[in-house]
C-alpha positions in Angstrom: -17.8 44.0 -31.7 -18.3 40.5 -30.6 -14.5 40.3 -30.0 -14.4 43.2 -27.8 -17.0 42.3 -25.9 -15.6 38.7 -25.3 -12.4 40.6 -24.5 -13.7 42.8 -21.8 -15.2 39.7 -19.8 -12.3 37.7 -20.0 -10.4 40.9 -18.9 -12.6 41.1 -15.8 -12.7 38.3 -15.1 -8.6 38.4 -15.1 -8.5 41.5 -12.8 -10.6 39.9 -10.1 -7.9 37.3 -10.1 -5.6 37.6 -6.7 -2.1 38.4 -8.1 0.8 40.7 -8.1 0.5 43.1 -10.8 3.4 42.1 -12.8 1.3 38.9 -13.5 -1.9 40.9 -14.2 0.3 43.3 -16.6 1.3 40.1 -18.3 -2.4 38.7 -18.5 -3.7 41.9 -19.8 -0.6 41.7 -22.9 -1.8 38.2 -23.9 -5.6 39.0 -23.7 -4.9 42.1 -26.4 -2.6 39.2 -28.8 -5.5 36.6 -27.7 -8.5 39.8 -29.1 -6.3 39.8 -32.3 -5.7 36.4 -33.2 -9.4 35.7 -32.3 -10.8 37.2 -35.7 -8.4 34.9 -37.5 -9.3 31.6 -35.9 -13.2 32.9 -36.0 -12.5 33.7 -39.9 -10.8 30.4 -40.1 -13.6 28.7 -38.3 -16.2 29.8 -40.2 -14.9 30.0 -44.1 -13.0 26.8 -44.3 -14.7 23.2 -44.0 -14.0 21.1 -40.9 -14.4 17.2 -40.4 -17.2 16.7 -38.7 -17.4 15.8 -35.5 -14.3 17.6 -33.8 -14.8 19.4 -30.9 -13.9 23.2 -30.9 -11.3 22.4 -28.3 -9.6 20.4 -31.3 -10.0 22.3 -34.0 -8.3 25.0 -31.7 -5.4 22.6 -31.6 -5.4 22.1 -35.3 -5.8 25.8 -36.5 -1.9 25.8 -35.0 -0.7 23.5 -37.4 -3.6 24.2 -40.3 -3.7 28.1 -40.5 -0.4 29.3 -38.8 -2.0 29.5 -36.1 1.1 29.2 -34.1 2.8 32.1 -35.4 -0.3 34.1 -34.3 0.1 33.0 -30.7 3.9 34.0 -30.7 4.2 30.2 -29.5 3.2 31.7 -25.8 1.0 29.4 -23.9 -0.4 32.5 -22.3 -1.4 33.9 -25.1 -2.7 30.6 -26.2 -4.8 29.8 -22.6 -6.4 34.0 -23.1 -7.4 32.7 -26.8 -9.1 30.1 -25.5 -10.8 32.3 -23.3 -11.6 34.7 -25.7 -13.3 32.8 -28.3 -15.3 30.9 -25.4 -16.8 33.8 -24.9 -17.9 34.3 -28.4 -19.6 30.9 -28.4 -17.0 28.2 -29.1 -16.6 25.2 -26.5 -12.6 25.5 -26.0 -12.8 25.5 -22.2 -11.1 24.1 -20.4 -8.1 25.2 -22.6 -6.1 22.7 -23.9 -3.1 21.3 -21.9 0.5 23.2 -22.0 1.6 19.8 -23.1 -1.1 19.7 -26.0 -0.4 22.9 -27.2 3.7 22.7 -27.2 2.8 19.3 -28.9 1.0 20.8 -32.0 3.7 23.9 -31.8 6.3 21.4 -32.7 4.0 20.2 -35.4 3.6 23.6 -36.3 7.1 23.9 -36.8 8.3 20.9 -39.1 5.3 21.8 -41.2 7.1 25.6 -41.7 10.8 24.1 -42.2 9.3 21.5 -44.6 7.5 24.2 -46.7 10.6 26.5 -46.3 12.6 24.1 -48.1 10.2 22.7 -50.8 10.3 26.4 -51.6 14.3 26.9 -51.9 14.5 23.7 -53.7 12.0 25.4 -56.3 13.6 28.1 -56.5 17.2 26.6 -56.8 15.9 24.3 -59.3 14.2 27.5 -61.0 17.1 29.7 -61.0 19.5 30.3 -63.8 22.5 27.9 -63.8 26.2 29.4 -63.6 28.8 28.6 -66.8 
């Protein structure tokens, strides 16, 4: 409910926004991915410990990189910027949104972190796997 609500007012607040409508359109896609990945950084937020000190703007940034969180944004800074928004709204500091440059920044950390795991898993199962006579 909280994440609906949060979604309607950043939706508003969207629409009253001068642009064309293919931009709106576009706005309006990336706040329903933004309403969708919100339950998983709130759940992530709230179940798993955080240093203290870090601002919810950070631990935005880290929750790419820590929780897949960049999978969940489809790596689309739009998406990522209507998040923001989003969870703002349900009481998390994360505005202003964190830079384009930020976010590509911890995307690419994101990344490494998947290929790294990807292959400490083949090796596993390669070194697992029945060998050939």
């Amino acid at each position: 409910m909280e994440i609906e609500f949060a979604g309607i007012q950043v939706a508003n607040e969207r629409l009253t926004q001068p642009s064309t409508l293919d931009e709106k359109a576009k706005a309006l896609r990336d706040l329903e991915v933004a309403k969708a990945v919100a339950r998983k950084f709130d759940y992530w937020m709230r179940n798993y410990n955080h240093p203290p000190g870090k601002s919810h703007r950070d631990e935005l940034l880290d929750w790419l990189v820590a929780d897949r969180g960049a999978r969940y944004v489809s790596r689309d800074y739009g998406v990522f910027k209507a998040l923001a928004e989003v969870v703002e709204k349900m009481g998390y500091d994360t505005i202003p949104a964190p830079s384009e440059g930020e976010f590509m920044v911890k995307v690419a950390e994101a990344d490494e972190r998947e290929e790294y795991h990807r292959a400490r898993e083949q090796r596993a199962a390669a070194d697992g796997a029945p060998r050939r006579r």
